[in-house]
BAMIMAR-808183 format. One record per residue: residue in three letters; x, y, z of N, C-alpha, C in turn. Coordinates in steps of 0.02 Angstrom, whole numbers, plus 50000, padded with zeros to 5 digits. Last residue first. Layout:
ALAXYZXYZXYZ;...
***
This chain:
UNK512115101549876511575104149861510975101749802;UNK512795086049955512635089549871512095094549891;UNK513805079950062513175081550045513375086850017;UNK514595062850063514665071850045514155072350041;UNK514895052450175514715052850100514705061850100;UNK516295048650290515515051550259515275050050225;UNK516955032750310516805039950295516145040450269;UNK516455022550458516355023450385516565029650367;UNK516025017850604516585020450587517005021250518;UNK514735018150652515135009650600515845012250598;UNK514245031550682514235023750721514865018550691;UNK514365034650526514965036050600514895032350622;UNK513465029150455514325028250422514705031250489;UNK512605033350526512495027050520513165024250505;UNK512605048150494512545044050564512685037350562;UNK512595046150365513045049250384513185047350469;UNK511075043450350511745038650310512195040750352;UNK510075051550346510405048750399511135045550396;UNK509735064750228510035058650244510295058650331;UNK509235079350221508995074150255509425068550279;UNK510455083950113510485085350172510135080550234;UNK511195067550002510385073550044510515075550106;UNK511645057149984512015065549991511655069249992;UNK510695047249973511485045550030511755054150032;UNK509935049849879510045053149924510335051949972;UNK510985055449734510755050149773510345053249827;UNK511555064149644510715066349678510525060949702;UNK512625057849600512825062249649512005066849667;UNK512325048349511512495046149565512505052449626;UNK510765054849422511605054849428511805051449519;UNK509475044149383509535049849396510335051249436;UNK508845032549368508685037949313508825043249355;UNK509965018849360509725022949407509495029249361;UNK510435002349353510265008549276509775014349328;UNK511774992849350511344996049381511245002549326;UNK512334979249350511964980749313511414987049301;UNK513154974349440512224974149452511974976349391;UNK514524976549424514204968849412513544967949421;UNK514464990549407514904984849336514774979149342;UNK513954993049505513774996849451513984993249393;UNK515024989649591513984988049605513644990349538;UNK516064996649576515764988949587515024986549576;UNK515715009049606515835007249524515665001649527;UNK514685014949745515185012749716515285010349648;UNK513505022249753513925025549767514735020949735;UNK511755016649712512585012949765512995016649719;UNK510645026049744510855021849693511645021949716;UNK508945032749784509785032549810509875025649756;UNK507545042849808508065036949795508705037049800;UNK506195050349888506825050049872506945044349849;UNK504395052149884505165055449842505805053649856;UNK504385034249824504195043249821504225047049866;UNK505755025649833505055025549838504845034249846;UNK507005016349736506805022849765505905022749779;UNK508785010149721507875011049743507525018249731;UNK510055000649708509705005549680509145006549678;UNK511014991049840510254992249778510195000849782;UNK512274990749894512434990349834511834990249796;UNK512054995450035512245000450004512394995549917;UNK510754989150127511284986550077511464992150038;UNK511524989450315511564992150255511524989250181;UNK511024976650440511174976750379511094983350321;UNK511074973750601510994977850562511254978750471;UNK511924968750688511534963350645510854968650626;UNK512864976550747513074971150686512614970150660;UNK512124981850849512354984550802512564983150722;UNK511064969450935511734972850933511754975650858;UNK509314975250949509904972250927510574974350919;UNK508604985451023508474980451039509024972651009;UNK508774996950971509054996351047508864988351043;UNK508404997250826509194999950869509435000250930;UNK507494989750816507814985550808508434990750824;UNK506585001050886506564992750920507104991550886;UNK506865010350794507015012050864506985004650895;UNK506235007550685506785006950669506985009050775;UNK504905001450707505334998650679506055001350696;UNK504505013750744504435009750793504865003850770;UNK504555024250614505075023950671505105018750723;UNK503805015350539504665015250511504925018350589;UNK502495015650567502765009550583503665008850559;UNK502105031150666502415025550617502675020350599;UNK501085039850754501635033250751501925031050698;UNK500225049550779500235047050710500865043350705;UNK499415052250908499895057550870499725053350802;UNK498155045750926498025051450946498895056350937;UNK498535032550856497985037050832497985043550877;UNK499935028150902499725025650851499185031050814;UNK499745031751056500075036151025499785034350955;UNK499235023051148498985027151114499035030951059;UNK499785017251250499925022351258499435026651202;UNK499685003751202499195004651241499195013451253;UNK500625002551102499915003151078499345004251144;UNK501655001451176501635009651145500965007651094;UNK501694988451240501574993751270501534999551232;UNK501484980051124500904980551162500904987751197;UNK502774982951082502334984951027501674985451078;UNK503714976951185503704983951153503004988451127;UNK503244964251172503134970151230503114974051226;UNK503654959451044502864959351072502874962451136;UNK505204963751044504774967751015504044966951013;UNK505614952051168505574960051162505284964751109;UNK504994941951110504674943451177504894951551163;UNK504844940750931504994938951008504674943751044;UNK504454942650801503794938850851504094937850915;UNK505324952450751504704954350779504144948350793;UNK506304941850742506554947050766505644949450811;UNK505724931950663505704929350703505934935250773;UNK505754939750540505104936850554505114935650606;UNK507114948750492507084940750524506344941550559;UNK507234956850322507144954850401506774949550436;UNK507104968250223507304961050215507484962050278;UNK506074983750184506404979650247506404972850210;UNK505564999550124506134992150093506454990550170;UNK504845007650206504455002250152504974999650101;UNK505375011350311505245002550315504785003850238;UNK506945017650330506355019550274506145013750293;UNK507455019150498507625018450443506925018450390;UNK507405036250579507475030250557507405026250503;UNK508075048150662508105047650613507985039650637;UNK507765057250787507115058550749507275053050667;UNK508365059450889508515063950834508145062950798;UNK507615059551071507725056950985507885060450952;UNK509045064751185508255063551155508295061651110;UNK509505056351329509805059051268508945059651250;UNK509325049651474509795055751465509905059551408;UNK509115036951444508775039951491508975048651480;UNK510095028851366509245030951342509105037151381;UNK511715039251395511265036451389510505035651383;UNK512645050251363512205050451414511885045651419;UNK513015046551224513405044151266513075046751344;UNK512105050851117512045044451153512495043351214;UNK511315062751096511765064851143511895055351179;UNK510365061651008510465065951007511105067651060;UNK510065043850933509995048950973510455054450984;UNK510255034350828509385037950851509385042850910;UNK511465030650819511115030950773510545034950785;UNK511685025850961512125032650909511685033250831;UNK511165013750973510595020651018511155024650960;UNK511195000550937511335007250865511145012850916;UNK512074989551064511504994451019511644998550978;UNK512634981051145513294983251082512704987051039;UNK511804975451225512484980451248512734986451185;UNK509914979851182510684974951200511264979951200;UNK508814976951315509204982951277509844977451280;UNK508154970751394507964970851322508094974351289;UNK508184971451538508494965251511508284965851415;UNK507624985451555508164984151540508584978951516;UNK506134988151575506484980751539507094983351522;UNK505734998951630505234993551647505734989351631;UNK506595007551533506595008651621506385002151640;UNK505985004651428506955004651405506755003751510;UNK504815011351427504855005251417505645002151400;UNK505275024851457504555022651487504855014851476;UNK505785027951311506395027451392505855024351428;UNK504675027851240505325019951242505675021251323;UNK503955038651254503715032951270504055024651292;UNK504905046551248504695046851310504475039851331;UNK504655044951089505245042751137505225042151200;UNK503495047251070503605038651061504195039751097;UNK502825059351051503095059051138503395049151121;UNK502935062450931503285071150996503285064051052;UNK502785060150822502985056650853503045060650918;UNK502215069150706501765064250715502135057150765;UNK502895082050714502195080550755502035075750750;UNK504125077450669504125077750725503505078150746;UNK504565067050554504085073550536503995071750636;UNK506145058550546505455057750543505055064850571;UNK507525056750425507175060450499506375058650492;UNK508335043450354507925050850351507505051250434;UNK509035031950266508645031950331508815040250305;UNK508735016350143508765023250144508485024050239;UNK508795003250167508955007650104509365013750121;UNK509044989250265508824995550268509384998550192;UNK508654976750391509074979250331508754983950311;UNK509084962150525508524968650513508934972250439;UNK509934953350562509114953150570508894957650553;UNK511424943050513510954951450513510144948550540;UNK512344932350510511884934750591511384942350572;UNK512604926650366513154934250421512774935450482;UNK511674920450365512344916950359512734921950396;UNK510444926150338510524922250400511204919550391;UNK510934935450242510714939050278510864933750355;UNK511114928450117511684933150164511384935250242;UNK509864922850110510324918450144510974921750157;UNK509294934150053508844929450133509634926550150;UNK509834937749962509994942150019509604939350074;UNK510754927949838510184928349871510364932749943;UNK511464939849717511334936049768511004935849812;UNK510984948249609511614944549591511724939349648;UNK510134960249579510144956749645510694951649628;UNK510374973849490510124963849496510294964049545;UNK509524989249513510164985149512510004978149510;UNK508344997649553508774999149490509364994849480;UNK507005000049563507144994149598507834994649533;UNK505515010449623505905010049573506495004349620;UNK503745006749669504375007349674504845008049615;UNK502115002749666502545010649645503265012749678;UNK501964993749811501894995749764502125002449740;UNK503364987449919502884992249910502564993749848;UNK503904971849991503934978149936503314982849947;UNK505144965050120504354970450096504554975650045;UNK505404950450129505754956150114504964961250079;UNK505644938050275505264943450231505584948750186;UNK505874924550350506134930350323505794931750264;UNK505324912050393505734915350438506124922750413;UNK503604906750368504314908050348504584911950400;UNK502404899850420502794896350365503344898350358;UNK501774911250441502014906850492502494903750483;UNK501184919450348501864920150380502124916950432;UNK499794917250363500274914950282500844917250310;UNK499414922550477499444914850462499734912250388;UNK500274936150554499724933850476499974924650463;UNK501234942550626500714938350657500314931850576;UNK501744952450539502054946950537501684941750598;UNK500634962850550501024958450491501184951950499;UNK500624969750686500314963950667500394958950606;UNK501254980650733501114975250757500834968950762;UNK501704989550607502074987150684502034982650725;UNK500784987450527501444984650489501684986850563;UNK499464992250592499634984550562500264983050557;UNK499735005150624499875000150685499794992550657;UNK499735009550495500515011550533500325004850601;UNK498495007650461499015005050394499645004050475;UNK497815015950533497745008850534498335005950506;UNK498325025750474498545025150556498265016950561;UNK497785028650365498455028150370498795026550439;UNK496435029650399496645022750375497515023350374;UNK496155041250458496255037050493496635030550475;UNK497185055550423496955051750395496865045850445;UNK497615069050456497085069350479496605061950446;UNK498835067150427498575068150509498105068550515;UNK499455066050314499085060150339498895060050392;UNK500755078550375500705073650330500145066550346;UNK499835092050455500235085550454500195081550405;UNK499435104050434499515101850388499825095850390;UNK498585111250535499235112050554499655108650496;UNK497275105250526497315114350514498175115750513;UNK497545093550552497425094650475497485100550472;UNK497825092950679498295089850606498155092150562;UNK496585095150735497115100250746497485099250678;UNK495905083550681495495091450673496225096450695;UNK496535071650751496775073450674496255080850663;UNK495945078450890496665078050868496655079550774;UNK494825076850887495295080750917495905083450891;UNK494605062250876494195068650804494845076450826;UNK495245055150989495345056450926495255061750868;UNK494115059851085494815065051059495195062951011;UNK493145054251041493105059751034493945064551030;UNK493655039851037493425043450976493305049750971;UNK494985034551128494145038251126494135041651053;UNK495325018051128495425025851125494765027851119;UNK495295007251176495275009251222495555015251186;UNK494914997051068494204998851117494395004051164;UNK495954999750909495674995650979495095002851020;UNK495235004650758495365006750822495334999950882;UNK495944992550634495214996850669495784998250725;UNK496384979350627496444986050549495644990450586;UNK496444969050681496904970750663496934978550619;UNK494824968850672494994967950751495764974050718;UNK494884962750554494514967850561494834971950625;UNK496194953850466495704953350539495314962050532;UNK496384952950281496694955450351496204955950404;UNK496734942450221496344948250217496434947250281;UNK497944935250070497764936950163497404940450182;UNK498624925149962498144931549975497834931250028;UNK500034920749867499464918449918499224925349924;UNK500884909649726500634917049777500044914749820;UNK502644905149689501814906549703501524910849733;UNK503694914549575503264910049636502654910249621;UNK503514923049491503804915949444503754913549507;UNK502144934849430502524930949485503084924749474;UNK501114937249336501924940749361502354938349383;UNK500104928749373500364929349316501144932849314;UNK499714933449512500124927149477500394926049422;UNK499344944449474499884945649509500024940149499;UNK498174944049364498744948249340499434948049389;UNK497254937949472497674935649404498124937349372;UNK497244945349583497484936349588497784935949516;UNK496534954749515496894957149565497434948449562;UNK495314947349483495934950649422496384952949439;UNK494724943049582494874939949539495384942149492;UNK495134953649717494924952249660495024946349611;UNK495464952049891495874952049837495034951049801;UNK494254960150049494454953849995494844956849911;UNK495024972450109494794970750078494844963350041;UNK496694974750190496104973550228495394973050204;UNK497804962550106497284968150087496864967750172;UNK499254956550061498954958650116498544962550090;UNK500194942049951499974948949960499404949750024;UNK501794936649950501164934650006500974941049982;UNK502714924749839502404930649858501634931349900;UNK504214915049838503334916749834503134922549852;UNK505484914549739505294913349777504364917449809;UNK506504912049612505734909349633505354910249703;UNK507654915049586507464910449642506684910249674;UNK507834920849454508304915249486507984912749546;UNK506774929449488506394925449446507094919049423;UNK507054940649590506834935149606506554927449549;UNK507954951349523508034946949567507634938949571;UNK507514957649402508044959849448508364954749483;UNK506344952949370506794955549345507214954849347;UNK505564954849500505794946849495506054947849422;UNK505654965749546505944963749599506084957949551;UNK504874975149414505654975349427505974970849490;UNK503754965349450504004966249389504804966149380;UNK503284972249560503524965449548504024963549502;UNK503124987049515503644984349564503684977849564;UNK501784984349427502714988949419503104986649450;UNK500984979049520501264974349451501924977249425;UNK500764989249596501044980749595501394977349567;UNK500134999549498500594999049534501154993549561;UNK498924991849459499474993749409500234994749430;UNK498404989249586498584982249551499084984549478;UNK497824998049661498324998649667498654993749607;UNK496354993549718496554997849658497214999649650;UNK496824983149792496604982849725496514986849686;UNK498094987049920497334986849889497464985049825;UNK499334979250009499044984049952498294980849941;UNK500794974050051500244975950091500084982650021;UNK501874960350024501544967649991500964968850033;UNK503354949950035502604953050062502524959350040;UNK504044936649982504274942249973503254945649981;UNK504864923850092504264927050060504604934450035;UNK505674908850144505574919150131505074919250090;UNK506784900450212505944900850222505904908350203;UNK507824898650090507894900050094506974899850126;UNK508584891849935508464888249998508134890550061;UNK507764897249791507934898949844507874895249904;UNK506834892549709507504888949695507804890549743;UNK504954882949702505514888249724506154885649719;UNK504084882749568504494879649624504894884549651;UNK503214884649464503294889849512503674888649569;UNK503404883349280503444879349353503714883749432;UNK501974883849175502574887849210502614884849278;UNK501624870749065501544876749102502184875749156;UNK502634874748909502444869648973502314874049008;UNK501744879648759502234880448797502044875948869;UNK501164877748612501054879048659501634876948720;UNK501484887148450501704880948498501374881048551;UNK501504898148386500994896548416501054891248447;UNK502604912648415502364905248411501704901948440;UNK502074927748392502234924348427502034916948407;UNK501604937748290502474937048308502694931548347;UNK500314941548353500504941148318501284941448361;UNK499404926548443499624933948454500134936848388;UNK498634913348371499154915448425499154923548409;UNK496804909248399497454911448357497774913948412;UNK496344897248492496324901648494497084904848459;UNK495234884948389495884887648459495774893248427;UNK494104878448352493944883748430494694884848442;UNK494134881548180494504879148242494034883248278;UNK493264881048027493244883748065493504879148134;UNK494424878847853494044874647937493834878848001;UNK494184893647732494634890047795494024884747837;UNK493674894447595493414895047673493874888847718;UNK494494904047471494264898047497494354895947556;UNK494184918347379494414914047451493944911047466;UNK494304919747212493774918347272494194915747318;UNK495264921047101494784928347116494264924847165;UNK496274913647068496704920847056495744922747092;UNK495574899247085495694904047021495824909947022;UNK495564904747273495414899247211495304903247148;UNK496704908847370496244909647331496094906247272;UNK496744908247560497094907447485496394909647425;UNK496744921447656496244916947629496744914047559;UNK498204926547759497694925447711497644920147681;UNK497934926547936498004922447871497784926147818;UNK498744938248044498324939847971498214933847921;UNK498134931148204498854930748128498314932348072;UNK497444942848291497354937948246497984937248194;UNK498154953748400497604953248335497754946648314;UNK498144954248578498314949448527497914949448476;UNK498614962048685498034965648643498344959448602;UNK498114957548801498524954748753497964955848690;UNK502185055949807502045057249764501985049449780;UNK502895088950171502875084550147502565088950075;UNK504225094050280503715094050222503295089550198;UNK505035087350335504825098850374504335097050325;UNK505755079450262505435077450358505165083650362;UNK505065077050117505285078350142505115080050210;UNK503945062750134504375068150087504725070150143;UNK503515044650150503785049950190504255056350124;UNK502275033950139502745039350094503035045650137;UNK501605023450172502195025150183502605029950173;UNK500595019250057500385022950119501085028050144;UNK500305010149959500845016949965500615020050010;UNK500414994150000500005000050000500435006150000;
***
């Protein structure tokens, strides 16, 4: 679902004719009446052979899915971004595709995405319960609120379904009975750009090097629609200290880390979640189902506007050592408005990479960019920032 769209943080996008037979003709001046067939003429240019059907096995060793959370009117969209993922990537390894609607899928919705697909596919409608207000906000101050947002212009502040959208992909996704089955996800978004091959499987880099969590692009998050989630973590960093690990990203997300949680505030930067490859098994433990219960009881979700990229990205920076954090600085992406395209020649001479727009308007060199935090922590040079 393009829900996700973060602009800028202070601111806020077969037709098949008939093979022409011709009629032969008897004595230079009458066509003579072809056998009428029920097949069906081939397309022009194309053999008419018929072909084996398509074998959807998977080649990837690998329990993964690749998950979309989207409506049906969206299905042009979809189909773009699939397109370029199993392009690119996935159509060496087959691997399946889970789509998410809180509407029943379409018949034509099913057809045109299998058809795409060189996995299989499945289709999930989402709990009611999961995609609504829980029982314990008030509706009146709700109205309250997104009525301030909107005079104040918050991005989607005054939208409810985008707040549904934000507390599904925090706390409930990876609950979904078609995700039981696997231990790693990689979430697309419809209306993506996807600019490099994938050249290797990134489920199985991923569990071979210990990563659990991975990330494009990171950027600040729009401060009214979080003012108190941090308050809210030190609140829940105090209660469970056994769920902060030693070797944490906190330098990444905060403003003064060497004071520690208690002592620093948010800087406000996390990572983009509408491109996450990540361990399934990360957000069904104990520390991120506590997490998530407690800052849904708080509220925040509908009476500010939570996001499921910062709750994401703040759980997996205190909650996992540092390492198992994954940059892939070698894909070329982009979801509306920014993109970024790998900075190095390597990546460029063996991906294959075709980015519509100069290496140096990445946004690794956007003032916004987090990158730069992310390349200190790790102890990386900069990248330069470009006007």
């Amino acid at each position: 679902m393009t829900h996700s769209k973060n602009t800028n943080p202070n601111e806020v996008l077969e037709v098949g004719f008939p093979a022409s037979d011709h009629a032969r003709k008897s004595n230079g001046a009458h066509p003579v009446p072809r056998p009428v067939s029920n097949a069906k003429p081939a397309p022009v240019g194309r053999p008419s052979e018929q072909k084996p059907a398509k074998d959807t096995r998977q080649i990837g060793k690998e329990k993964a899915t690749l998950v979309m959370l989207v409506r049906n009117s969206e299905l042009k969209d979809a189909l773009g971004s699939m397109k370029q993922i199993e392009d690119r990537f996935n159509r060496h390894y087959q691997y399946p595709w889970t789509f998410l609607n809180d509407e029943p899928f379409t018949e034509e919705f099913k057809s045109h995405t299998t058809r795409m697909a060189s996995g299989t596919t499945e289709y999930g409608l989402i709990p009611k319960e999961q995609w609504s207000m829980p029982d314990w906000i008030s509706e009146d101050k709700f109205q309250e609120v997104i009525s301030r947002m909107s005079q104040e212009n918050v991005i989607y502040g005054d939208s409810r379904t985008y707040r549904h959208m934000c507390r599904y992909n925090s706390g409930f996704f990876f609950r979904d009975k078609l995700l039981a089955k696997y231990d790693w996800y990689w979430r697309v978004e419809p209306s993506i750009g996807f600019y490099c091959d994938m050249t290797y499987d990134p489920f199985t880099f991923m569990r071979e090097n210990k990563k659990r969590y991975s990330f494009v692009i990171a950027l600040p998050e729009y401060l009214p629609t979080v003012e108190t989630l941090w308050k809210t973590t030190q609140e829940f960093a105090k209660l469970h200290p056994e769920h902060i690990a030693k070797d944490n990203s906190l330098g990444f997300i905060a403003t003064d880390p060497d004071k520690g949680i208690q002592e620093t505030d948010y800087n406000l930067c996390h990572f983009w979640s509408n491109f996450e490859i990540a361990d399934l098994n990360f957000w069904r433990g104990e520390a991120y189902q506590k997490y998530f219960e407690f800052l849904d009881k708080k509220g925040g979700f509908y009476y500010e506007r939570w996001g499921d990229a910062p709750v994401h990205s703040v759980a997996a920076a205190l909650f996992l050592p540092k390492d198992q954090i994954h940059f892939f600085g070698d894909v070329g992406y982009k979801h509306v408005p920014w993109g970024r395209c790998p900075l190095d020649d390597e990546s460029h001479d063996t991906a294959r990479c075709m980015c519509p727009f100069e290496r140096k308007e990445s946004f690794d060199h956007n003032q916004w960019s987090c990158q730069n935090g992310w390349n200190k922590l790790h102890g990386l040079p900069e990248n330069p920032i470009y006007e």
